[in-house]
C-alpha positions as CSV (number, residue, x, y, z in Angstrom):
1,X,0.0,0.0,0.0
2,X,1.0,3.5,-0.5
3,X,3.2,5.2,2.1
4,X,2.9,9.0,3.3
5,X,5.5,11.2,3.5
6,X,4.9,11.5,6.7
7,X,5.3,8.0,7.7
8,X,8.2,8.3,5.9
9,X,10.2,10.8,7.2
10,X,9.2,9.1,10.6
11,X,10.6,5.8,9.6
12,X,13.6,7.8,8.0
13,X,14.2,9.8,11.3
14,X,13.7,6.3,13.7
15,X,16.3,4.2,11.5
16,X,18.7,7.0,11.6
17,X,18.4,7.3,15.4
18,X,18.3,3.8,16.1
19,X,22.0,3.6,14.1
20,X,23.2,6.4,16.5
21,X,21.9,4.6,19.7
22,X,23.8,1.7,18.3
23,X,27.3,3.4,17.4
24,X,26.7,5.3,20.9
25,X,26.8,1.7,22.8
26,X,29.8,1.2,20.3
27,X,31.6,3.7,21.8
28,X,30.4,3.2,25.4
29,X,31.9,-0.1,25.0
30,X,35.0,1.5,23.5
31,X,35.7,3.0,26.9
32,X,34.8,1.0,28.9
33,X,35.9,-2.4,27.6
34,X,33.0,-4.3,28.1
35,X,30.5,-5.3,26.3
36,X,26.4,-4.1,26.6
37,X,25.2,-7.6,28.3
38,X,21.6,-5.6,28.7
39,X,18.8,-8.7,29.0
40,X,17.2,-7.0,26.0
41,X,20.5,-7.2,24.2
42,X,22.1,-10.6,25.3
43,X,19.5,-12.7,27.4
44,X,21.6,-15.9,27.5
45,X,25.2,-13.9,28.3
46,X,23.1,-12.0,30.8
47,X,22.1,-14.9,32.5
48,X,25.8,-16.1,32.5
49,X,26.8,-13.1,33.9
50,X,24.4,-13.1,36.4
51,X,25.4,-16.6,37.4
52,X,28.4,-15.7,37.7
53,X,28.4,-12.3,39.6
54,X,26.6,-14.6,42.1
55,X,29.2,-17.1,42.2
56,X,31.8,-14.3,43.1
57,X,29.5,-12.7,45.2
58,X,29.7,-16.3,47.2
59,X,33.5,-16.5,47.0
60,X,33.9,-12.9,48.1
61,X,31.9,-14.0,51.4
62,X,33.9,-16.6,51.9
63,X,37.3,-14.9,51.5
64,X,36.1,-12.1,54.0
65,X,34.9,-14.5,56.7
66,X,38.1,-16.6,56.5
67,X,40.0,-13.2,56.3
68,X,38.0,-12.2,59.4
69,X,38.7,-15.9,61.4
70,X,42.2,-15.7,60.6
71,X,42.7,-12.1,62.4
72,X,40.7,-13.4,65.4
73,X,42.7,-16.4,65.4
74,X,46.3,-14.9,65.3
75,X,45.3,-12.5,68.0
76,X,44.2,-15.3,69.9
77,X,46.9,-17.3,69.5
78,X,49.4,-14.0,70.3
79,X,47.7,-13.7,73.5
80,X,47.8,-17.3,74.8
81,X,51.5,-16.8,73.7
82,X,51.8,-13.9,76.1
83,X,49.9,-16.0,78.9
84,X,52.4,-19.1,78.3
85,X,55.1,-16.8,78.9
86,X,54.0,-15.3,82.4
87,X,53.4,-18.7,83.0
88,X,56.9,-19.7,82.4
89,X,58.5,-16.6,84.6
90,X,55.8,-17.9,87.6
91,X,57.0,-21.3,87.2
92,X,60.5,-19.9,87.9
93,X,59.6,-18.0,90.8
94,X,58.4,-20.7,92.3
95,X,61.4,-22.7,91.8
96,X,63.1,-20.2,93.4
97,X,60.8,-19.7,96.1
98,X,60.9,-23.8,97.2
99,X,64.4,-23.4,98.2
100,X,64.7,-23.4,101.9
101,X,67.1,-20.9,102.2
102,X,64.6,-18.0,101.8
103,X,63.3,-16.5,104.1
104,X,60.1,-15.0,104.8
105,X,60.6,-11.5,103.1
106,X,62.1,-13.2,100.1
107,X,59.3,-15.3,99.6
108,X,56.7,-12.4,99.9
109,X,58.4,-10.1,97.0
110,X,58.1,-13.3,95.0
111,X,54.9,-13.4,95.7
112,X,53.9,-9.8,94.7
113,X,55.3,-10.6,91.5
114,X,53.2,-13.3,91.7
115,X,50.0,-11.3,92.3
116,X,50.7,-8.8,88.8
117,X,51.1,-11.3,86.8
118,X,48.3,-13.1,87.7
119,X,46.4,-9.7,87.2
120,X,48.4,-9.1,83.8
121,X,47.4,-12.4,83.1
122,X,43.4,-11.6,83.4
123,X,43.6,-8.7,81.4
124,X,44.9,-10.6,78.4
125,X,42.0,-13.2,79.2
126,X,39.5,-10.3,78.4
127,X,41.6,-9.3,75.5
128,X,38.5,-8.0,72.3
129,X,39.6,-8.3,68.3
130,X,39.1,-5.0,66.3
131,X,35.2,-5.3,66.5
132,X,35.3,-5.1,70.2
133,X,33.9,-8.5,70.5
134,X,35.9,-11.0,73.2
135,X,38.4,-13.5,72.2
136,X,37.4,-16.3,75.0
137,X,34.1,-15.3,75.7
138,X,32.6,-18.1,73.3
139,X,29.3,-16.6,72.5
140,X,28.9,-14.0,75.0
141,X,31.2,-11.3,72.9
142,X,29.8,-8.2,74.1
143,X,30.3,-8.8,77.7
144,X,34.0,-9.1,80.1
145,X,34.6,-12.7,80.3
146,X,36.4,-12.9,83.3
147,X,35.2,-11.2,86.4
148,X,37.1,-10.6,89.4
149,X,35.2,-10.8,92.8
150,X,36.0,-9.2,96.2
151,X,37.6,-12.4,97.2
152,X,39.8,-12.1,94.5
153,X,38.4,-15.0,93.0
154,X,37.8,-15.3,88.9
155,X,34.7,-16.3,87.8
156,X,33.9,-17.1,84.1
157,X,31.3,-15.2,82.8
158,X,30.7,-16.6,79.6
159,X,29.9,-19.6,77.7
160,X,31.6,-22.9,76.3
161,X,30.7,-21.6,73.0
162,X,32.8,-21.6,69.9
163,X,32.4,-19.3,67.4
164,X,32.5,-19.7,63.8
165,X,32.2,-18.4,60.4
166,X,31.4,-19.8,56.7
167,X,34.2,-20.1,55.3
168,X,32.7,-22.3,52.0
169,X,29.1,-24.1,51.2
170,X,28.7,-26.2,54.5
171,X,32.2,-25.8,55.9
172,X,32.0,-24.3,59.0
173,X,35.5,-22.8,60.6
174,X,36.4,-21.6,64.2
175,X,37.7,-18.5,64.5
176,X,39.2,-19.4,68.5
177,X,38.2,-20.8,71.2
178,X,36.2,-21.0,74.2
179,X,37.5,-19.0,77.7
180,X,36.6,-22.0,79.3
181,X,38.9,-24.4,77.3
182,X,41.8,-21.9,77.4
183,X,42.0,-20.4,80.7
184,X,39.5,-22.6,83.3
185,X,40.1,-26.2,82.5
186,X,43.4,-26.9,83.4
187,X,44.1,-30.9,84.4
188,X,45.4,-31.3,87.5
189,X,46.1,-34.3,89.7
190,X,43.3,-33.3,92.3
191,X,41.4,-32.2,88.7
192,X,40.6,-29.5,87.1
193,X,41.5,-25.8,87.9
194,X,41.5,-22.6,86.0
195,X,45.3,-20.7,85.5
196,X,44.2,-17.9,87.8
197,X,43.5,-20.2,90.6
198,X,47.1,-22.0,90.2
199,X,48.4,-18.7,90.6
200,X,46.2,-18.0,93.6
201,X,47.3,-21.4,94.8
202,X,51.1,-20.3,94.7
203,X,50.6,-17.0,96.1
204,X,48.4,-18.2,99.5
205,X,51.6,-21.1,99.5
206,X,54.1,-18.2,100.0
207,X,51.8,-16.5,102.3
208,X,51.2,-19.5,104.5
209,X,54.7,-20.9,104.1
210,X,55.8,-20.3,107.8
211,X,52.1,-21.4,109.6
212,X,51.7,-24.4,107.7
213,X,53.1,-27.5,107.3
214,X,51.6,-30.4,104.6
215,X,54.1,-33.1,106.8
216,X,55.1,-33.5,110.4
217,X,56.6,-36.1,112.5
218,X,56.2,-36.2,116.3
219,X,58.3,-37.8,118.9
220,X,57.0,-39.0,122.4
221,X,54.5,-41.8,121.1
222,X,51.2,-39.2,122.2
223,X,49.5,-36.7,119.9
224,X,46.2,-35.0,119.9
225,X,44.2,-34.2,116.5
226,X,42.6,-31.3,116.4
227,X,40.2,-31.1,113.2
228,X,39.0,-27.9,111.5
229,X,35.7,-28.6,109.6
230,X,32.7,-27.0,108.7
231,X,28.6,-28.1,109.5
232,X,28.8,-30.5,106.1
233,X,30.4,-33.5,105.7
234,X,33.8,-33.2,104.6
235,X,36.0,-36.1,103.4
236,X,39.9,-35.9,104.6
237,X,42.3,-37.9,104.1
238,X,45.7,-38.8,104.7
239,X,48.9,-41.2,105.6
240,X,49.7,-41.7,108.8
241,X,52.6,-43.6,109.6
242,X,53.6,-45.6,113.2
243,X,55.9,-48.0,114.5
244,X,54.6,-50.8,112.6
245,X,53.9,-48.7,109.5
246,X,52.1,-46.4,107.1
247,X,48.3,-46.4,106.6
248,X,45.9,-44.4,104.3
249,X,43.3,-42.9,106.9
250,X,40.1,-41.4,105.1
251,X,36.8,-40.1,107.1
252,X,34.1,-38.2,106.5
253,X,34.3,-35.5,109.2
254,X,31.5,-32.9,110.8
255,X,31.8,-30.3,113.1
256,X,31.7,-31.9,116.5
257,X,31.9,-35.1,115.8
258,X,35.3,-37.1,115.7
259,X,34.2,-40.7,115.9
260,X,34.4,-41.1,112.4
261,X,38.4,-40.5,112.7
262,X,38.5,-42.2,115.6
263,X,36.8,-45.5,114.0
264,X,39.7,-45.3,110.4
265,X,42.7,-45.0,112.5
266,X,41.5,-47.8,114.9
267,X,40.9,-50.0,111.9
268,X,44.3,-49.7,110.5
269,X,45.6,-50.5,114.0
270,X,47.3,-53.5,113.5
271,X,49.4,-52.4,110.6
272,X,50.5,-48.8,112.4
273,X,50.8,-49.4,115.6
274,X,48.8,-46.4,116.8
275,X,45.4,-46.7,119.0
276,X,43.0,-43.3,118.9
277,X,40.7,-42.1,121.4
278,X,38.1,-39.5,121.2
279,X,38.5,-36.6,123.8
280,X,34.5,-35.7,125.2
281,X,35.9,-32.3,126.6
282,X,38.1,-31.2,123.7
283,X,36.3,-32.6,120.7
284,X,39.4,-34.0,119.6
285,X,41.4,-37.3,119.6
286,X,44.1,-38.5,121.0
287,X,46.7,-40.7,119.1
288,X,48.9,-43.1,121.4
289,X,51.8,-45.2,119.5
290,X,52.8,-48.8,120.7
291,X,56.0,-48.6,122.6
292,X,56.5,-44.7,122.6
293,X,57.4,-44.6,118.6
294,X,57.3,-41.4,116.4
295,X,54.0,-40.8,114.7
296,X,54.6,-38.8,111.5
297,X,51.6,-37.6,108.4
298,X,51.8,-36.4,105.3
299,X,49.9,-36.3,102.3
300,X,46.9,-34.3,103.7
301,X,44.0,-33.8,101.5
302,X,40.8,-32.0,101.8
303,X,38.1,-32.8,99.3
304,X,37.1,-29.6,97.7
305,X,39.8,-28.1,97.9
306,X,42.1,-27.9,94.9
307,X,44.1,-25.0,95.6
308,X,46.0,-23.3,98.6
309,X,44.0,-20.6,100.5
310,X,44.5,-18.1,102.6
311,X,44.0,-17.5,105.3
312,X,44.1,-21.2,106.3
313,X,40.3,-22.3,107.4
314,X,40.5,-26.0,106.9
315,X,43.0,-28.4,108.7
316,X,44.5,-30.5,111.1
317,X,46.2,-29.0,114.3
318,X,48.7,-31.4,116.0
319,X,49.8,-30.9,119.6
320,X,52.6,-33.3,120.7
321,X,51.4,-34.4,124.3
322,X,53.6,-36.2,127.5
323,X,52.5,-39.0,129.2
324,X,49.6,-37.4,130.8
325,X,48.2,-35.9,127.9
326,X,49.9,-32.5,128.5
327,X,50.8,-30.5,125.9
328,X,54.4,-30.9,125.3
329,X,55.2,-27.9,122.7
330,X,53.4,-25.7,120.6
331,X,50.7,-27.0,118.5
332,X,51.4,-27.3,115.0
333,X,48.8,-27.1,111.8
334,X,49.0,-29.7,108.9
335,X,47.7,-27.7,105.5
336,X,46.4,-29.7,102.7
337,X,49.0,-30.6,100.5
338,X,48.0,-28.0,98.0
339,X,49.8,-25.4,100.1
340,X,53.1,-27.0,99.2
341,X,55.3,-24.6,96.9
342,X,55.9,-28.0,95.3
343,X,52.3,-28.7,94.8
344,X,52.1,-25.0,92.8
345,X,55.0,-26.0,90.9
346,X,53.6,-28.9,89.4
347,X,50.0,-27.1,88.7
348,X,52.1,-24.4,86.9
349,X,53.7,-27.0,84.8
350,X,49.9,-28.3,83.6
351,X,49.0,-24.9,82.7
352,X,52.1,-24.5,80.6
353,X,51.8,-28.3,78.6
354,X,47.4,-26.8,78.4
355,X,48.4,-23.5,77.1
356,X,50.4,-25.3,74.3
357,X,47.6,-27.3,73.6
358,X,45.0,-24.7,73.2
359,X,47.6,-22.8,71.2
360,X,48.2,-25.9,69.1
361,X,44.6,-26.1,68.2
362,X,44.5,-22.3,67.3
363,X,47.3,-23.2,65.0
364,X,45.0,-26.1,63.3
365,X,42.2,-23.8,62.9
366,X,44.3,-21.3,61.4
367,X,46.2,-24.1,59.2
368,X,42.6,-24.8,57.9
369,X,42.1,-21.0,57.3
370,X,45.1,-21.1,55.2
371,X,44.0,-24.1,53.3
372,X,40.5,-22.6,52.4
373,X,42.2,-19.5,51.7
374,X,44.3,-20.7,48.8
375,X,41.4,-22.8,47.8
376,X,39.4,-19.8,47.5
377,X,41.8,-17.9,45.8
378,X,42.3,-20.3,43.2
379,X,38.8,-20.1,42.8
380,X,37.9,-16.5,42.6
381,X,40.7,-16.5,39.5
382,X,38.6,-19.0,37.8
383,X,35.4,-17.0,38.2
384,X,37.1,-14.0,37.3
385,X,38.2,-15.6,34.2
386,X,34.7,-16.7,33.5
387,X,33.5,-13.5,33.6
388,X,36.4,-11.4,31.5
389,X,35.2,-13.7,29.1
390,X,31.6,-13.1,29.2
391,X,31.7,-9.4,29.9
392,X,34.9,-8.0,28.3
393,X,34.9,-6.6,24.5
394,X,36.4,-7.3,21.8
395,X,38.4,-4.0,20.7
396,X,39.0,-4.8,17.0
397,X,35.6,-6.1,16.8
398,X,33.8,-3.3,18.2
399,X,35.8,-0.9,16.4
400,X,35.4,-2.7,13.3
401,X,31.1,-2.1,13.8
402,X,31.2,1.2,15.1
403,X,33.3,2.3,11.7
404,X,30.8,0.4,9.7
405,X,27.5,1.5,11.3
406,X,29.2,5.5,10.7
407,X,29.4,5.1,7.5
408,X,25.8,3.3,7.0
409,X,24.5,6.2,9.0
410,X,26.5,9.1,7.9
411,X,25.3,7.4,3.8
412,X,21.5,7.2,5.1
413,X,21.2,11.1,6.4
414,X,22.8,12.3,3.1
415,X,20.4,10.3,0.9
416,X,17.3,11.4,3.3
417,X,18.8,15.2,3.6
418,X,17.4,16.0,0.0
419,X,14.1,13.6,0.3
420,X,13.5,15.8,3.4
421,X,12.9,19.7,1.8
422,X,10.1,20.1,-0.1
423,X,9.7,20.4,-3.6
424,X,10.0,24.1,-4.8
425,X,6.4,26.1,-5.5
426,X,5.6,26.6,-9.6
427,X,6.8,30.0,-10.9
428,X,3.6,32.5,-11.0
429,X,2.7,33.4,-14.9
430,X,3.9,36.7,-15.8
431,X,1.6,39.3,-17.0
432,X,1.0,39.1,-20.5
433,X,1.9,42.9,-20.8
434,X,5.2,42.7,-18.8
435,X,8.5,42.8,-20.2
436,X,9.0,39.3,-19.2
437,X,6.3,38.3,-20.7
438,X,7.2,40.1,-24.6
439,X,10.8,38.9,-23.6
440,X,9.7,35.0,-23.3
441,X,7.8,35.6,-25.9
442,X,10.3,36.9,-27.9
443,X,13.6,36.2,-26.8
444,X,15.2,37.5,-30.2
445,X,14.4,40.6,-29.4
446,X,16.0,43.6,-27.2
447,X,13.4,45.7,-25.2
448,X,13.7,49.7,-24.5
449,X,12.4,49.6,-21.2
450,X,12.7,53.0,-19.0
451,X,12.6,51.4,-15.4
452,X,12.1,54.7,-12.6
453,X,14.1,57.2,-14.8
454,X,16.4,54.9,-16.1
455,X,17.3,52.6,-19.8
456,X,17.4,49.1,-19.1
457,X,18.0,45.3,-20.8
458,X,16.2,42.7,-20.9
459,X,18.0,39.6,-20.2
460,X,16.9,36.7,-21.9
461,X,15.3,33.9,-19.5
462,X,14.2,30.1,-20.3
463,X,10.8,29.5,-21.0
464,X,8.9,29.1,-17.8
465,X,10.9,31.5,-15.5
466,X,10.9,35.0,-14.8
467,X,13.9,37.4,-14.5
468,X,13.6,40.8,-13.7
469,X,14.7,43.5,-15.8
470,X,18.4,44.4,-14.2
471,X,20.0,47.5,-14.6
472,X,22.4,48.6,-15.4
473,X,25.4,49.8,-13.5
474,X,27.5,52.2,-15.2
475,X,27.7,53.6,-18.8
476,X,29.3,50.4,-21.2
477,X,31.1,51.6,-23.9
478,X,29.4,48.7,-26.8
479,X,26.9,46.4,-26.7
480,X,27.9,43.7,-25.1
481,X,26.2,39.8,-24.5
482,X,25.0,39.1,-21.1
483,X,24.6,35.6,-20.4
484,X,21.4,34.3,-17.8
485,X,22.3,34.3,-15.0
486,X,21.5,30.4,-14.0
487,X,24.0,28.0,-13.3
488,X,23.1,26.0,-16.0
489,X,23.9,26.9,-20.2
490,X,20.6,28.1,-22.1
491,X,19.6,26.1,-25.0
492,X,21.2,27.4,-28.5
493,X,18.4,29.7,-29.0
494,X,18.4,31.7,-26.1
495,X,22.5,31.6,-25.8
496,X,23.3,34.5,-27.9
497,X,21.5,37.1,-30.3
498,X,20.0,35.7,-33.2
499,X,22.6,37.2,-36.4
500,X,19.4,38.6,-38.4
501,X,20.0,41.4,-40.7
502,X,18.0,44.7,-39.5
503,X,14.8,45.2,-39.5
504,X,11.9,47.5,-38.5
505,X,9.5,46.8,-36.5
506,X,6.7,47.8,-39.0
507,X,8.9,45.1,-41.5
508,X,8.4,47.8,-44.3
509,X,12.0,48.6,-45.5
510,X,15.2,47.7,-44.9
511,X,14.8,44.1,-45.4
512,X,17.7,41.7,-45.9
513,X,20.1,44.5,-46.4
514,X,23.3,42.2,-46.2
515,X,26.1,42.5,-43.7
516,X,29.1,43.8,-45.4
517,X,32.4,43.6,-44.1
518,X,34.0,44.9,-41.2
519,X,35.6,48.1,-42.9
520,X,32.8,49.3,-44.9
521,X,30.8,50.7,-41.7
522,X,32.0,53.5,-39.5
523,X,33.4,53.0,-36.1
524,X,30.9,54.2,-33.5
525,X,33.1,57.2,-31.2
526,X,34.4,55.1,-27.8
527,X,32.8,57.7,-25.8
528,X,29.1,57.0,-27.4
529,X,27.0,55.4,-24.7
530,X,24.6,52.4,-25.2
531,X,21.2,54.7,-24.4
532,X,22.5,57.0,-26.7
533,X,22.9,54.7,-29.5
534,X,18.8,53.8,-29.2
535,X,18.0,57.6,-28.6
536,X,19.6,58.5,-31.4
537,X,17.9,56.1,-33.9
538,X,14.7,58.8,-33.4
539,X,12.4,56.1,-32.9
540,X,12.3,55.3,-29.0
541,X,9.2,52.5,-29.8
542,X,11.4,50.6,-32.5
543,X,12.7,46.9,-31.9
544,X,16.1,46.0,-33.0
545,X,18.2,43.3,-33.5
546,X,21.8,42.9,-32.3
547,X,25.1,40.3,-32.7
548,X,27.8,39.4,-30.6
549,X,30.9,40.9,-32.9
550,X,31.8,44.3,-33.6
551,X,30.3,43.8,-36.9
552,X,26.9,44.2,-35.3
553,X,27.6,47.2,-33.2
554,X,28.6,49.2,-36.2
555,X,25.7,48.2,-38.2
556,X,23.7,49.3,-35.1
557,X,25.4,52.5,-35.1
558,X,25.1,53.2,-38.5
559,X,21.8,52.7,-39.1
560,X,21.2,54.5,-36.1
561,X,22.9,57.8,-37.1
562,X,22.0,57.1,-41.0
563,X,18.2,56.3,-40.8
């Protein structure tokens, strides 16, 4: 079916604007190096893209949680580096303070060493990452882990949690460990104790050092057993040796009430030597060896208690007695064992070999770390592979469209610039009494015309345009041919005068008078003006013909002057 114009130009204008859009994403990818991967341009490659951008979404997750594990776990492992090592110094202050040459002032300045460190040492339990969140407080992070008491006691005040982060689909890593695994579980041969309370153990032994005593022997054959206990039952224990032998004596002991002890040391009788009593007034008992041997004891444990205390609450006072159950010298307490320097020694020693096994587990977790790190990496350059070659451009190829769609673009607007104008309006008919008109009409001829004062020519037009008459603008000195002014040549007819012979315009004389040659006219004067030629033929109204050569001009002049 026909088209409009309109609809035409519109089309036109669209195509031309949709090849611009195009060589604009051209050179958008130019710059940018990648390619338009717009669902409406590329639905499958969008999809890719998608899929991956996903992908190393996912392994950017990953590599940020194991980046975020591994800081946690290489502060955690720098502070239970720092608590080994105060660990190590207490363990040689204790050494020091075993040997029985110091003496009671030596083995207090030890023990205010002691004391900091144990306090430097709770500090660096509490220790937060660069979040603020607490190394050893398993999931309690916002809070202080370790809280001190007015006793002076620790207390744990979080969890047995372990946190951990995602470090790949369904691969959970730690990122530490508890404060309960680290610091408060410390295996012991009387169980387990936390690192603050071994220190507390070694500082109440150096307090206690000249008060208490974990072994004793008496000489006489007669001792009495005081017993230091609370309202609940209480197990103590410990050996007891006489003139036959040891024994292990163990009794569950109340305030008030000593028949229990009485009852286990009568019951190892025969293998001691030694025969207890129970004492109604003193609420003690009274220990009598076969023949008058030593009695000696050692090994003195409490149950519940793990650690030395101070002051001493619990324990065994021993009075050496004479034969009438007189005191004999100054009574003396037995300490549970844990008040031996020794004793602290040894605990120290457990919480050195447990730091290096917490710290060895960091190291495992951080090994791990490592491992999915590298993994992860390795990874992350395949994706990013994946997508270089999904998103990024191909420079020659791009270039080689955009130059091509220019020129199909830049060819389309030049052939719809001329299509686009519209077509020039029909020439209006001259008058039929205009000069135009009588000069169309006869184009052989020259016209006097007398334009506002003034002689004019006619130039000769094509048939079907108008030209106005143009003046002229200064005296010529011949005739001359004026061509049309349009850019393109006239047909033969209307390119130059027609070479007729003169003739009147009443056609009654002078008819086919013949040319001549070129001498037998008269030169017109140089001076004599064009006007002045027609003015002075004497007839204003007549028509005359005219030639291009000088020939003409003098036949023009002389019949002018001559007629």
């Amino acid at each position: 079916m026909p088209i409009s114009t309109k609809t035409f130009n519109e089309q036109a204008i669209r195509g031309i604007a949709r090849l611009t859009e195009q060589a604009n994403a051209y050179q958008e990818q130019i710059a940018t190096g990648k390619k338009d991967l717009r669902p409406s341009q590329d639905p499958v490659a969008a999809a890719r893209l998608a899929s991956v951008k996903d992908l190393e979404a996912d392994v950017g997750r990953f590599t940020d949680n194991i980046g975020a594990a591994k800081t946690r776990l290489g502060l955690a492992d720098t502070v239970l580096e720092s608590v080994q090592t105060i660990m190590i110094r207490a363990n040689e202050l204790a050494i020091q303070a075993a040997n029985g040459t110091n003496s009671q002032l030596d083995r207090q300045a030890i023990r205010a060493e002691i004391d900091q460190l144990r306090e430097s040492m709770i500090g660096l339990a509490n220790t937060a990452d660069d979040r603020g969140q607490a190394l050893f407080g398993g999931f309690v992070m916002r809070d202080t882990p370790f809280v001190k008491d007015r006793t002076g006691a620790v207390t744990y005040a979080g969890d047995s949690g372990q946190s951990a982060v995602l470090a790949a689909d369904g691969l959970m890593l730690a990122t530490g460990i508890s404060g309960a695994d680290a610091f408060m579980r410390v295996e012991t041969p009387t169980g387990p104790v936390s690192v603050f309370d071994i220190f507390a153990s070694l500082s109440a032994a150096l307090d206690t050092a000249d008060e208490a005593e974990t072994s004793m022997s008496l000489s006489g054959g007669r001792a009495r057993l005081e017993v230091a206990t609370g309202r609940d039952p209480q197990l103590h224990a410990f050996t007891i040796t006489g003139p036959l032998g040891s024994a292990r004596i163990s009794a569950e002991l109340v305030a008030g009430a000593t028949d229990a002890l009485v009852d286990a040391i009568n019951a190892t009788s025969q293998a001691t030597g030694l025969q207890a009593t129970a004492d109604t007034n003193t609420q003690a008992v009274i220990l009598t060896a076969q023949g008058g041997g030593t009695i000696s004891f050692h090994d003195y444990h409490i149950a519940g208690m793990r650690v030395a205390t101070t002051p001493i609450t619990t324990g065994m006072t021993i009075t050496p007695l004479d034969g009438q159950n007189v005191a004999s010298g100054p009574g003396r307490i037995l300490a549970d064992a844990d008040h031996e320097i020794g004793k602290s020694i040894g605990m120290i020693q457990s919480g050195i070999e447990h730091l290096a096994l917490q710290r060895a587990r960091i190291g495992a977790n951080y090994n791990a770390a490592d491992i999915q790190s590298e993994a992860l990496a390795r990874k992350a350059l395949v994706v990013a592979e994946t997508r270089a070659g999904i998103e990024d451009a191909d420079m020659a190829e791009v270039i080689s469209k955009l130059q091509s769609l220019l020129v199909n673009r830049d060819a389309a607007q030049q052939v719809f610039a001329p299509l686009h104008h519209a077509p020039p309006k029909a020439p209006k008919e001259p008058h039929r009494h205009s000069p135009s008109h009588r000069l169309a009409a006869h184009p052989h001829r020259l016209s006097r015309l007398h334009h506002r004062g003034r002689w004019h020519r006619a130039t000769p037009s094509r048939p079907g345009r108008t030209s106005r008459p143009r003046a002229s603008p200064r005296p010529c000195s011949g005739l001359q041919h004026q061509r049309p002014t349009s850019h393109r040549r006239a047909p033969p007819h209307q390119d130059r005068w027609p070479r007729a012979p003169f003739r009147k315009h009443d056609d009654s004389a002078h008819r086919d008078q013949g040319r001549g040659s070129d001498s037998a006219l008269p030169l017109p004067p140089k001076s004599l003006l064009w006007h002045e030629v027609l003015s002075r033929s004497g007839q204003h109204s007549g028509y005359w013909s005219l030639g291009r050569s000088s020939l003409r001009q003098r036949e023009i002049w002389y019949y002018a002057n001559n007629n």
